[in-house]
DRENSELO-406308 format. One record per residue: residue number from 1; residue in three letters; x, y negated, z negated of N, C-alpha, C, O in turn. Coordinates in nm, 2 decimals. Layout:
N
site zamar: NUM	marnu: ALA	n.u: X	n.v: Y	n.w: Z	ca.u: X	ca.v: Y	ca.w: Z	c.u: X	c.v: Y	c.w: Z	o.u: X	o.v: Y	o.w: Z
...
//
This chain:
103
site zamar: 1	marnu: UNK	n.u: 0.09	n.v: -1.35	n.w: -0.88	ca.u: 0.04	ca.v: -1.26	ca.w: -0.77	c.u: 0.05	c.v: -1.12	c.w: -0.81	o.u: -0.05	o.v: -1.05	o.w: -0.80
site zamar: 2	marnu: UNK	n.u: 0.17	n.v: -1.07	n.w: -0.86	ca.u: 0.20	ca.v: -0.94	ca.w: -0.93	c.u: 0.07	c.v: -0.84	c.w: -1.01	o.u: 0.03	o.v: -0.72	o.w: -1.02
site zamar: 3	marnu: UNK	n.u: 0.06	n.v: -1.00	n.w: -1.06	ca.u: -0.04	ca.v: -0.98	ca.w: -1.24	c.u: -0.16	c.v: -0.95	c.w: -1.15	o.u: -0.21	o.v: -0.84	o.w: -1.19
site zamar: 4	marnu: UNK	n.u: -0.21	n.v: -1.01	n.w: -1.05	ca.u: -0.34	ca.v: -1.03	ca.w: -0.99	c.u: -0.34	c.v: -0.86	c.w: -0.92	o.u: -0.43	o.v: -0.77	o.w: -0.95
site zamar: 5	marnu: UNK	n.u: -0.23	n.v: -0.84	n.w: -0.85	ca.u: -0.27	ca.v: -0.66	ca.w: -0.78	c.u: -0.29	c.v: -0.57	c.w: -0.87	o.u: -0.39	o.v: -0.50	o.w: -0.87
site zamar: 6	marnu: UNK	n.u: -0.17	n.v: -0.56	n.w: -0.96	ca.u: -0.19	ca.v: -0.51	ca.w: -1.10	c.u: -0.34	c.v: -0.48	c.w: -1.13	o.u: -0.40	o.v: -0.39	o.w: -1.09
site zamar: 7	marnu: UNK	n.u: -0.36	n.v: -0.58	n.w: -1.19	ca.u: -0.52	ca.v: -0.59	ca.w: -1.25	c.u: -0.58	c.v: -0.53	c.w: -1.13	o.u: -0.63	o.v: -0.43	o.w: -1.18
site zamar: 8	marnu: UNK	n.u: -0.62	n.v: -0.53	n.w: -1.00	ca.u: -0.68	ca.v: -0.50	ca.w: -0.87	c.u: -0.67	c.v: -0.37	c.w: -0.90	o.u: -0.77	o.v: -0.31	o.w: -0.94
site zamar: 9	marnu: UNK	n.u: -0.57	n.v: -0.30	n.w: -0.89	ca.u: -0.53	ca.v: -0.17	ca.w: -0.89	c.u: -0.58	c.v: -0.06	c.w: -1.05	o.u: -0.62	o.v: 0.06	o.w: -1.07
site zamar: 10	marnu: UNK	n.u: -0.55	n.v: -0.15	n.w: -1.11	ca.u: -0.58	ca.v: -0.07	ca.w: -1.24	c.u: -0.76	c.v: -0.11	c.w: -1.26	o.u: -0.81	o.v: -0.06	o.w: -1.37
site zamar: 11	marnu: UNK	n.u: -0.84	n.v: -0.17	n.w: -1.20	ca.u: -0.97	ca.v: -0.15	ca.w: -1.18	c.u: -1.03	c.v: -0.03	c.w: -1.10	o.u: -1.15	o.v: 0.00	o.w: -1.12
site zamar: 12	marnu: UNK	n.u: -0.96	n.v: 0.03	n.w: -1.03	ca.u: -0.94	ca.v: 0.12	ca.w: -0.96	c.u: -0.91	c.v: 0.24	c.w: -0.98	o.u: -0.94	o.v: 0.34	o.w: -0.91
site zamar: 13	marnu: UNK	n.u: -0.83	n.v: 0.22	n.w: -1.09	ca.u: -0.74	ca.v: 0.34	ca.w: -1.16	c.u: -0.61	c.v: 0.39	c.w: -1.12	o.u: -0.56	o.v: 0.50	o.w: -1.13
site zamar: 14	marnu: UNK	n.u: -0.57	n.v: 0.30	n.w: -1.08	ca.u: -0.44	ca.v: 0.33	ca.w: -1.02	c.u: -0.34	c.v: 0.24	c.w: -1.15	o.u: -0.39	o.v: 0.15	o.w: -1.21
site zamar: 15	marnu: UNK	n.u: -0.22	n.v: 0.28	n.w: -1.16	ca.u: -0.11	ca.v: 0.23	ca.w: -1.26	c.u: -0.01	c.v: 0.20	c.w: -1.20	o.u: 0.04	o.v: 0.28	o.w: -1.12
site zamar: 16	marnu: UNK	n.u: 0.04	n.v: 0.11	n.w: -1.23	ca.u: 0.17	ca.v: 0.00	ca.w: -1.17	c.u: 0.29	c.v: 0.04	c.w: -1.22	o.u: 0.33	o.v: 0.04	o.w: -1.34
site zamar: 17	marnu: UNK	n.u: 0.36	n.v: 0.08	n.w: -1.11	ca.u: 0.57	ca.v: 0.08	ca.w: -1.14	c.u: 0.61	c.v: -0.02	c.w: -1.06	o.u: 0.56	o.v: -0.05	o.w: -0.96
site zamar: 18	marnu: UNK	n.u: 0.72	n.v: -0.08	n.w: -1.12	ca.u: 0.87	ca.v: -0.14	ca.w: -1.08	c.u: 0.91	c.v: -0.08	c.w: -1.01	o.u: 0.84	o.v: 0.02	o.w: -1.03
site zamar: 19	marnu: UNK	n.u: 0.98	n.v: -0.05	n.w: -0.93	ca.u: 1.09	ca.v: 0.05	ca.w: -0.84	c.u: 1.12	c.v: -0.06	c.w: -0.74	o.u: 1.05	o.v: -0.10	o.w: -0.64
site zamar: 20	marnu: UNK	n.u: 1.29	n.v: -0.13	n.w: -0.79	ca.u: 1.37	ca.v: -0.26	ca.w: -0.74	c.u: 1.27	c.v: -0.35	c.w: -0.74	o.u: 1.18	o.v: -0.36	o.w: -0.82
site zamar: 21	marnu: UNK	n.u: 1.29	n.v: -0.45	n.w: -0.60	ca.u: 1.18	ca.v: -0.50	ca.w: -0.60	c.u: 1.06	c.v: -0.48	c.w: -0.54	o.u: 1.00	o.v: -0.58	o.w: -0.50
site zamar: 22	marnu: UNK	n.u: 1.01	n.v: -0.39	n.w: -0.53	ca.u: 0.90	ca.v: -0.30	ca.w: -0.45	c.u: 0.82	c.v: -0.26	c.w: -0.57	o.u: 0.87	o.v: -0.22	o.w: -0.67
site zamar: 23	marnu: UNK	n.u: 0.67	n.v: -0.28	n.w: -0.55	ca.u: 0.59	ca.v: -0.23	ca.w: -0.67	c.u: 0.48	c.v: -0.14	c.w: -0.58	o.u: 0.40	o.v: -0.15	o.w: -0.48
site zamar: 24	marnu: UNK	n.u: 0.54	n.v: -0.02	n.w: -0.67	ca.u: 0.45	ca.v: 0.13	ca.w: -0.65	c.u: 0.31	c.v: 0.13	c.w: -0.73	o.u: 0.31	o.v: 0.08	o.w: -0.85
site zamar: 25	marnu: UNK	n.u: 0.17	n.v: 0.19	n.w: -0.66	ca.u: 0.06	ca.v: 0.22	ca.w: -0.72	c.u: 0.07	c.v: 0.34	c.w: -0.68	o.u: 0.09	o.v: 0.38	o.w: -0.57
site zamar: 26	marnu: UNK	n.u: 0.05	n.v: 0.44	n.w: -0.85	ca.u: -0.01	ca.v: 0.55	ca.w: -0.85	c.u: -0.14	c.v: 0.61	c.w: -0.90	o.u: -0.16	o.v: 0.60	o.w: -1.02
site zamar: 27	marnu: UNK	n.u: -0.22	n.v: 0.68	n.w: -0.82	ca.u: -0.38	ca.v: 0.77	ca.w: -0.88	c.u: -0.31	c.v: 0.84	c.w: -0.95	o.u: -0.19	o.v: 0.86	o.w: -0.94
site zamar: 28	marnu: UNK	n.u: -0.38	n.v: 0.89	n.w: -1.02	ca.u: -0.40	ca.v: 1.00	ca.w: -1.11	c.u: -0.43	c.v: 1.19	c.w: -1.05	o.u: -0.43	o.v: 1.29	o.w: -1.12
site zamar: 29	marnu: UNK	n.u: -0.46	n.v: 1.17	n.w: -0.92	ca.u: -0.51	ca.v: 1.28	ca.w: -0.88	c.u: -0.69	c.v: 1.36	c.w: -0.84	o.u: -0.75	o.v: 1.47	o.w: -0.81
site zamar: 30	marnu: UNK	n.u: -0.70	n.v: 1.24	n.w: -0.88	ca.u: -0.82	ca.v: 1.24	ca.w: -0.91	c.u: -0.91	c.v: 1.22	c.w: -0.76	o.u: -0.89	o.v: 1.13	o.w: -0.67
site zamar: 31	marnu: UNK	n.u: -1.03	n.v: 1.32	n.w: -0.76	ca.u: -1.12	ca.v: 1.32	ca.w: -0.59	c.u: -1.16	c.v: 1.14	c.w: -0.52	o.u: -1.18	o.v: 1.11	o.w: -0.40
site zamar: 32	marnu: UNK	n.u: -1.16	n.v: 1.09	n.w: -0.60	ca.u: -1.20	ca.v: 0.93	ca.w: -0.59	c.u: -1.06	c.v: 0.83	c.w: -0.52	o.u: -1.06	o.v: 0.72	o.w: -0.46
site zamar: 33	marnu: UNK	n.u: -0.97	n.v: 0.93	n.w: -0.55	ca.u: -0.85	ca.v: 0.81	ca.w: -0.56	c.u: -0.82	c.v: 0.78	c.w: -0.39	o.u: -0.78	o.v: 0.66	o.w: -0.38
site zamar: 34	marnu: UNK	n.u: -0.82	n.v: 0.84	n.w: -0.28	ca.u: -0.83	ca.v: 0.82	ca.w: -0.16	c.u: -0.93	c.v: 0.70	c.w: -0.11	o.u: -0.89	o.v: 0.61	o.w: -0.04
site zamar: 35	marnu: UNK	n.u: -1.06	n.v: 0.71	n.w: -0.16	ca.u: -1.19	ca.v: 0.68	ca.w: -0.14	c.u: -1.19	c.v: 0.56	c.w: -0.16	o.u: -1.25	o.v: 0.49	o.w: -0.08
site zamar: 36	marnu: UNK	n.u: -1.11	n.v: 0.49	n.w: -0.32	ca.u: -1.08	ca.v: 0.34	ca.w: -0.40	c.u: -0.95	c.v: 0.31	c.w: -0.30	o.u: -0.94	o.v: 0.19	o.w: -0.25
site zamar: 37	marnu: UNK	n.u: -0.86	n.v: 0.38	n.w: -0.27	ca.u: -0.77	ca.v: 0.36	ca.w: -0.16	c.u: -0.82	c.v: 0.27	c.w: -0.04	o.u: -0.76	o.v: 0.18	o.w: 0.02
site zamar: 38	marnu: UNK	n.u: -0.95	n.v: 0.34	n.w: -0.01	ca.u: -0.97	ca.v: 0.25	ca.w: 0.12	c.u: -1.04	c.v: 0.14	c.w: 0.08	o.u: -1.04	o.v: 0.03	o.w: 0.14
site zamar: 39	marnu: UNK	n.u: -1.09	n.v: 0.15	n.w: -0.04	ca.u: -1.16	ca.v: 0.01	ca.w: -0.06	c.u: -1.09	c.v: -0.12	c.w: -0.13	o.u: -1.13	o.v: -0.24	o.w: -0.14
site zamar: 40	marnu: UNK	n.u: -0.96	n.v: -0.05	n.w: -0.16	ca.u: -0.87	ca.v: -0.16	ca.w: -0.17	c.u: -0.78	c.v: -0.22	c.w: -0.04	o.u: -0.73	o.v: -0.33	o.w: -0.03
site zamar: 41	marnu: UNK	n.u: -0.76	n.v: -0.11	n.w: 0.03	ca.u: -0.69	ca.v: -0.15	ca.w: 0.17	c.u: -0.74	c.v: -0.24	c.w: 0.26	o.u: -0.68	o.v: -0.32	o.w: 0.33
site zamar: 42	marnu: UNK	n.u: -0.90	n.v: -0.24	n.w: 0.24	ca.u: -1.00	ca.v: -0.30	ca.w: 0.32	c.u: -0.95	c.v: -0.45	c.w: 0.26	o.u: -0.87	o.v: -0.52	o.w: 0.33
site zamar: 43	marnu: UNK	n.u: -1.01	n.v: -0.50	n.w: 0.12	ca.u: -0.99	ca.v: -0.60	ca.w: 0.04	c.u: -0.86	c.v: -0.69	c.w: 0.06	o.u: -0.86	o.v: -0.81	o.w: 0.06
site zamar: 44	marnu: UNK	n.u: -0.72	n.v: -0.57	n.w: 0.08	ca.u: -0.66	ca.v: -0.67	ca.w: 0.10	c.u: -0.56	c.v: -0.70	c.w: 0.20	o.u: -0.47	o.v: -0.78	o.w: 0.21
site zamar: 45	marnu: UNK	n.u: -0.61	n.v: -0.59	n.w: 0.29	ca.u: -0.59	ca.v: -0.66	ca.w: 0.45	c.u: -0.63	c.v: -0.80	c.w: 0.48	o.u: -0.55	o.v: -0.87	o.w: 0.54
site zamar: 46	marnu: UNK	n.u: -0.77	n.v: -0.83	n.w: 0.43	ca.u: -0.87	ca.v: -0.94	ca.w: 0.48	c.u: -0.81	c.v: -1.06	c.w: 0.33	o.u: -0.90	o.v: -1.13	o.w: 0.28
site zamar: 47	marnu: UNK	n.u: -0.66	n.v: -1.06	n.w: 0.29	ca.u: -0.66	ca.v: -1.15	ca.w: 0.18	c.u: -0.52	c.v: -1.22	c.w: 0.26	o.u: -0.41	o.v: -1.17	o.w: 0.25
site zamar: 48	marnu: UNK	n.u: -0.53	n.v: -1.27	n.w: 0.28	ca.u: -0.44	ca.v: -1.36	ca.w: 0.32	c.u: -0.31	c.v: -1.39	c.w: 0.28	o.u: -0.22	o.v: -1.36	o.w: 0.35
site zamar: 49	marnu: UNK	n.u: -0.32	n.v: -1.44	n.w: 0.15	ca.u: -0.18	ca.v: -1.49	ca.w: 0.09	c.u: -0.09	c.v: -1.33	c.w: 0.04	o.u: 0.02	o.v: -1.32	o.w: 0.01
site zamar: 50	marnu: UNK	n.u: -0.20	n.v: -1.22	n.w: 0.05	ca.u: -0.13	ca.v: -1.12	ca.w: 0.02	c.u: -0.06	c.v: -1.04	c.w: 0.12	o.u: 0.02	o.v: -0.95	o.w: 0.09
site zamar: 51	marnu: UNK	n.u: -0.12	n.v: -1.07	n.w: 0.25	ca.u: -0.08	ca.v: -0.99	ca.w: 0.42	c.u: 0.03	c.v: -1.09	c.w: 0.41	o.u: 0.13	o.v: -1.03	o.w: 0.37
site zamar: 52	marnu: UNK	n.u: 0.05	n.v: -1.26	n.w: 0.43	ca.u: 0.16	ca.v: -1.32	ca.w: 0.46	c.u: 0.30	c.v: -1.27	c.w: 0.35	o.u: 0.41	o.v: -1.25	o.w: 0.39
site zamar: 53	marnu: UNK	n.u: 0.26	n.v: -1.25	n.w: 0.23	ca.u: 0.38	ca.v: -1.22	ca.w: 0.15	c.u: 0.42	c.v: -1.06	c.w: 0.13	o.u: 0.50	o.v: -1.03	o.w: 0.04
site zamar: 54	marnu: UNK	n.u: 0.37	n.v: -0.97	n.w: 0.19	ca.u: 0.36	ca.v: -0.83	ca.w: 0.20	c.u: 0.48	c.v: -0.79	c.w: 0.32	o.u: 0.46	o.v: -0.81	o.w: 0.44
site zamar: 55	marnu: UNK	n.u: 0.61	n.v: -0.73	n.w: 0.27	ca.u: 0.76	ca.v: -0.70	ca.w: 0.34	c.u: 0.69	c.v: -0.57	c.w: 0.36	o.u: 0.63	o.v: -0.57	o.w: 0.46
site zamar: 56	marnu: UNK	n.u: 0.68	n.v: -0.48	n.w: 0.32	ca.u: 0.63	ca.v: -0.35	ca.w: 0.39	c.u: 0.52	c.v: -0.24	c.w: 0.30	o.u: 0.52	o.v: -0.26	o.w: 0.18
site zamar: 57	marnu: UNK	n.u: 0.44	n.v: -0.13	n.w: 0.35	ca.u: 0.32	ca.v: -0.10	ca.w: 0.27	c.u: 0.33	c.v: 0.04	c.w: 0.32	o.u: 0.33	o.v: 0.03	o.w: 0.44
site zamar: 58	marnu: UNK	n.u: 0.34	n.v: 0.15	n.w: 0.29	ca.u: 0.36	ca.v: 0.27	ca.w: 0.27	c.u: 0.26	c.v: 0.32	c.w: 0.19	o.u: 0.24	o.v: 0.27	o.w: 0.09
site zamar: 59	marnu: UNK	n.u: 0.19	n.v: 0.42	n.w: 0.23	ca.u: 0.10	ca.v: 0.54	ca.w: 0.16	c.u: 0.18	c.v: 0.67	c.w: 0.17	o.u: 0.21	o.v: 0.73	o.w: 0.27
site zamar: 60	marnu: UNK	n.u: 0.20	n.v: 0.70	n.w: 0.09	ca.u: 0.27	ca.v: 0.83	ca.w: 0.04	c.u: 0.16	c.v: 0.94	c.w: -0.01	o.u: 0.11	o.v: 0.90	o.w: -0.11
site zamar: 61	marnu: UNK	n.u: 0.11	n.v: 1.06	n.w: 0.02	ca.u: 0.07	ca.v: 1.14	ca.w: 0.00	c.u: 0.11	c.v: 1.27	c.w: -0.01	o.u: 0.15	o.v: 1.33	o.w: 0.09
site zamar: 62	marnu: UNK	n.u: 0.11	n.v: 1.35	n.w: -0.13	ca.u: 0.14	ca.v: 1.51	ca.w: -0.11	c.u: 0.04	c.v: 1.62	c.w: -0.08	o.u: 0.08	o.v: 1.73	o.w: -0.10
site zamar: 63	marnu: UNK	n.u: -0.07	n.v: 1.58	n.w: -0.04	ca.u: -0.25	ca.v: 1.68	ca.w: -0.06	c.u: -0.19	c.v: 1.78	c.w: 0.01	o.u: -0.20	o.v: 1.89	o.w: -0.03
site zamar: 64	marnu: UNK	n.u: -0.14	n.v: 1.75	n.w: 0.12	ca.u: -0.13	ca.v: 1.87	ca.w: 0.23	c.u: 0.00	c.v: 1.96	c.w: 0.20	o.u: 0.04	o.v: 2.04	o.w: 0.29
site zamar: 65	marnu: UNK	n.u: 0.06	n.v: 1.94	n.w: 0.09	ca.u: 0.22	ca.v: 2.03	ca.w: 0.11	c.u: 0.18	c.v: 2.07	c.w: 0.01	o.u: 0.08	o.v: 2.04	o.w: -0.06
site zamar: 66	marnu: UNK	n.u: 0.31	n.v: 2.20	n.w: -0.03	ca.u: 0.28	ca.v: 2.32	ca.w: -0.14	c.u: 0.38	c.v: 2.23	c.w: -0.22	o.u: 0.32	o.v: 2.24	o.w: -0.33
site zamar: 67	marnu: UNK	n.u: 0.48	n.v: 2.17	n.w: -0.24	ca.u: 0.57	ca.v: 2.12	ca.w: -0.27	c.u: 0.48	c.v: 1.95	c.w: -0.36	o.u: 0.48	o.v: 1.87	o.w: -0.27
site zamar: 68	marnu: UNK	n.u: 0.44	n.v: 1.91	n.w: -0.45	ca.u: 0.39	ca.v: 1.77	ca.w: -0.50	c.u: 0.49	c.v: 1.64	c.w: -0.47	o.u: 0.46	o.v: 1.52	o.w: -0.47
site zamar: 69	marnu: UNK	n.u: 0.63	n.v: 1.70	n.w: -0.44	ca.u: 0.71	ca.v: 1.62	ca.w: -0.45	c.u: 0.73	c.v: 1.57	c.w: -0.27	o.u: 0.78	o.v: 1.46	o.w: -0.22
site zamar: 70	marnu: UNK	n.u: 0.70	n.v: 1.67	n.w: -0.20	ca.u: 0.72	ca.v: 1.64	ca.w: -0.05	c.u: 0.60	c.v: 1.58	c.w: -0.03	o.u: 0.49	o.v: 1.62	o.w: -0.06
site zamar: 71	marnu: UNK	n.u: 0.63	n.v: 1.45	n.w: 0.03	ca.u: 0.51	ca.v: 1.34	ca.w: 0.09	c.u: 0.56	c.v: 1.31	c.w: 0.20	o.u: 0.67	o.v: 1.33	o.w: 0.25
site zamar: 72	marnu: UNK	n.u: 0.41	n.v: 1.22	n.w: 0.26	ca.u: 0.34	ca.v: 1.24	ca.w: 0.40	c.u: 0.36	c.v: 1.07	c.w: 0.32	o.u: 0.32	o.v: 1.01	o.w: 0.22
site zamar: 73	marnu: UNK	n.u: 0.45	n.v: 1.02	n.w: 0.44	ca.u: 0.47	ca.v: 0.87	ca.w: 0.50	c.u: 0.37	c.v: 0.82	c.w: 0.56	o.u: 0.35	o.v: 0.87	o.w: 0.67
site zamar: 74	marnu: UNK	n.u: 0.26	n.v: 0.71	n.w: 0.53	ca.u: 0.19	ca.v: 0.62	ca.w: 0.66	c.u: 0.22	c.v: 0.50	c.w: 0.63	o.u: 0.19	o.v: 0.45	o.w: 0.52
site zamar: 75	marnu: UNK	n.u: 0.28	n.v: 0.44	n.w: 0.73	ca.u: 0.30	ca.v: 0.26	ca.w: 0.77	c.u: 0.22	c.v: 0.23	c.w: 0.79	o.u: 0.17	o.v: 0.26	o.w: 0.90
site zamar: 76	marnu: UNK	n.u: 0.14	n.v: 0.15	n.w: 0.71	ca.u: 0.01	ca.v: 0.09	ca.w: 0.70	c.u: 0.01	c.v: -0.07	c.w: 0.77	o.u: -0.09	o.v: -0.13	o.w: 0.80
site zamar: 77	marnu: UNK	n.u: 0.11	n.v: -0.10	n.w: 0.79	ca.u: 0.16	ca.v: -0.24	ca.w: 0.81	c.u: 0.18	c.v: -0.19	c.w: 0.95	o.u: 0.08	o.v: -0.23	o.w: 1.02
site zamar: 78	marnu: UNK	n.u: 0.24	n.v: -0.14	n.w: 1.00	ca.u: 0.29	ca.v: -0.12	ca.w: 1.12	c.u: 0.15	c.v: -0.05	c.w: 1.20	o.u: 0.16	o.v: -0.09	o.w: 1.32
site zamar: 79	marnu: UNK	n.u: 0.07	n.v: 0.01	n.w: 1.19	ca.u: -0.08	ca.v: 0.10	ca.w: 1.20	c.u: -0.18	c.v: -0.04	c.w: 1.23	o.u: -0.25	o.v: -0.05	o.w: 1.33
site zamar: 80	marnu: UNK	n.u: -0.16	n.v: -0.13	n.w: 1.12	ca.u: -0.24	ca.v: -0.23	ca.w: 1.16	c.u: -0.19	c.v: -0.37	c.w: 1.27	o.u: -0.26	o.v: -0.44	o.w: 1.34
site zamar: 81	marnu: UNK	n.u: -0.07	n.v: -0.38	n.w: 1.27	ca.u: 0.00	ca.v: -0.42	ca.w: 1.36	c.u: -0.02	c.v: -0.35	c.w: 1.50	o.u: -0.07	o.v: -0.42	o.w: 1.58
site zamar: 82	marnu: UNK	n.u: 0.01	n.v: -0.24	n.w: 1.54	ca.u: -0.03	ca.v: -0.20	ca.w: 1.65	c.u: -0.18	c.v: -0.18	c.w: 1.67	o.u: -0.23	o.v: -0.16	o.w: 1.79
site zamar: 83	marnu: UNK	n.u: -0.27	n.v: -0.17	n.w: 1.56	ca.u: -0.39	ca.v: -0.17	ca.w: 1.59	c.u: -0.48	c.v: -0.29	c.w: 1.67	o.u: -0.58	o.v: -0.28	o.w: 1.75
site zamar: 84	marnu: UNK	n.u: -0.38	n.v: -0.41	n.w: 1.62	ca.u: -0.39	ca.v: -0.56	ca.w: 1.68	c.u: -0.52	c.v: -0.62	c.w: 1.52	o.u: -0.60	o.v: -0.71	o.w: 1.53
site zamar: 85	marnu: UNK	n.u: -0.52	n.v: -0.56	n.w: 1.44	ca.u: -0.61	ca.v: -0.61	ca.w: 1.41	c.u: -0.56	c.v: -0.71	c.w: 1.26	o.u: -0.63	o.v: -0.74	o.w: 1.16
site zamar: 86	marnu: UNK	n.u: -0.42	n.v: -0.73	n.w: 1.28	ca.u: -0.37	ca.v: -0.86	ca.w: 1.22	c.u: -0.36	c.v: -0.95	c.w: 1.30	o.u: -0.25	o.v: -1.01	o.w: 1.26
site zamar: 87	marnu: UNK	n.u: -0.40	n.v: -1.00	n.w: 1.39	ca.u: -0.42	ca.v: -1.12	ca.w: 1.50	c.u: -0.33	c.v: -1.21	c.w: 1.46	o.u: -0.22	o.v: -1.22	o.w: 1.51
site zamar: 88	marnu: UNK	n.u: -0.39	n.v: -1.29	n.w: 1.33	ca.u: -0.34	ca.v: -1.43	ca.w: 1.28	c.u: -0.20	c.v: -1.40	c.w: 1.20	o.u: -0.12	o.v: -1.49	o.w: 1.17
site zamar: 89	marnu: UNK	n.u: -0.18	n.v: -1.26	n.w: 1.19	ca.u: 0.00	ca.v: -1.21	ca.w: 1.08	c.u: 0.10	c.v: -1.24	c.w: 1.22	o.u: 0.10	o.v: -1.16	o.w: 1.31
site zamar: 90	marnu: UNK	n.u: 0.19	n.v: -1.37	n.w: 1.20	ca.u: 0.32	ca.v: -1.34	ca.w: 1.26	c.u: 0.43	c.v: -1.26	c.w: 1.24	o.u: 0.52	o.v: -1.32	o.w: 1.17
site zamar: 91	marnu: UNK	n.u: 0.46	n.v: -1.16	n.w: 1.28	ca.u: 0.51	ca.v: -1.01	ca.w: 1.30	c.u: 0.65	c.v: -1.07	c.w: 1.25	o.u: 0.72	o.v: -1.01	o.w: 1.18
site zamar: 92	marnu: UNK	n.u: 0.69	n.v: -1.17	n.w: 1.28	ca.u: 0.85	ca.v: -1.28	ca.w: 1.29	c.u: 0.82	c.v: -1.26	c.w: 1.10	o.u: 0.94	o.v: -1.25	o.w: 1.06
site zamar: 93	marnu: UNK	n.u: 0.75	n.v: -1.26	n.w: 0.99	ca.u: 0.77	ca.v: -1.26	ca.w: 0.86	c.u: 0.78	c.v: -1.12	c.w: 0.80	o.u: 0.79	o.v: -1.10	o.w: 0.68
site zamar: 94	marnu: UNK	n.u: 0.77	n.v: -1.04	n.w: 0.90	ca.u: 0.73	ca.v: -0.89	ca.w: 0.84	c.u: 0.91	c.v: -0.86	c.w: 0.82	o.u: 0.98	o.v: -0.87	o.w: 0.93
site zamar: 95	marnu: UNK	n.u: 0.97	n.v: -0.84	n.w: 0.71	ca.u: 1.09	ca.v: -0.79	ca.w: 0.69	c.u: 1.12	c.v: -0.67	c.w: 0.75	o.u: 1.04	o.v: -0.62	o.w: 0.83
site zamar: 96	marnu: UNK	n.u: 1.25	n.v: -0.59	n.w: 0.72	ca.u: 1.25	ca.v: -0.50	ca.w: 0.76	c.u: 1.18	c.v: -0.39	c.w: 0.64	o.u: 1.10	o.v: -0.44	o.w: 0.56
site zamar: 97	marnu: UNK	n.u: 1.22	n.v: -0.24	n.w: 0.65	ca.u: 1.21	ca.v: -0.19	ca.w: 0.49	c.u: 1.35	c.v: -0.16	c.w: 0.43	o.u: 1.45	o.v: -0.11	o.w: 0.48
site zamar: 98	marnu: UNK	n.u: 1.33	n.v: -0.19	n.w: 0.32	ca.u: 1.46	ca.v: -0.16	ca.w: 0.23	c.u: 1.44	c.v: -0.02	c.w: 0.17	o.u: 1.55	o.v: 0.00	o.w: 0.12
site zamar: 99	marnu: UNK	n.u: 1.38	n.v: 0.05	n.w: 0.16	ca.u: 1.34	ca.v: 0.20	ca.w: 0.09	c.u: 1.20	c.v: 0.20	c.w: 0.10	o.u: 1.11	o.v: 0.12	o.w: 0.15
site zamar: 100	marnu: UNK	n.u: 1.20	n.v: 0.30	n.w: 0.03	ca.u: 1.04	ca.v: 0.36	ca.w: 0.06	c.u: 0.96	c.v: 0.31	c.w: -0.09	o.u: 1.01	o.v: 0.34	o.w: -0.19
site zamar: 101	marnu: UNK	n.u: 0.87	n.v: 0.26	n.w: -0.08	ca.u: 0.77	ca.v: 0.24	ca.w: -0.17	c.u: 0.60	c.v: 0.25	c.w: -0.10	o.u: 0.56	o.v: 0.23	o.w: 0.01
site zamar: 102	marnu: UNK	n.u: 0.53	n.v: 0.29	n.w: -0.22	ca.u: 0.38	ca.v: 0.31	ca.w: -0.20	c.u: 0.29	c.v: 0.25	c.w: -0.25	o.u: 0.30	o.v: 0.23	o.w: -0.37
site zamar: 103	marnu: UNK	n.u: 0.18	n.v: 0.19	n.w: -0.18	ca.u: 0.10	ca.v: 0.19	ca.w: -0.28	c.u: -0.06	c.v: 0.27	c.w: -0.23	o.u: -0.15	o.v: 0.28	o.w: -0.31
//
């Protein structure tokens, strides 16, 4: 499964870290990278085995601060949970978070 986002991500242009057990996707900076953002969010909201095994999902952004290292938290998981528009995700498998990771 790892191998499979990996590869998803790096089609995209994004590059894969380890950090514990939490795997971070980073852009490059680049005007596109928001844009492939949504078209991968879309992709794998609507993927199944990847919403059921998904403990928590964080977008991390610094666009808006003068600081690159100060980032802008969004719970992506929690956003679509109250959106209602994981219907079929039982909220009872969603872990808590253990630290922050992004993708």
């Amino acid at each position: 499964m790892i191998y499979s986002l990996d590869k998803y991500f790096k089609k995209y242009g994004f590059d894969a870290y380890e950090e514990g057990e939490a795997r971070r996707y980073l852009g490059h900076d680049h005007p596109d990278d928001l844009a492939m953002l949504g078209v991968i969010r879309t992709r794998l909201i609507n993927t199944r085995w990847f919403m059921e095994n998904l403990h928590y999902w964080y977008l991390l952004d610094s666009d808006d601060n003068d600081d690159p290292n100060d980032f802008n938290y969004e719970d992506i998981l929690s956003t679509l949970m109250e959106d209602n528009n994981l219907k079929w995700l039982d909220p009872k498998n969603i872990k808590p978070k253990e630290g922050i990771t992004a993708i």
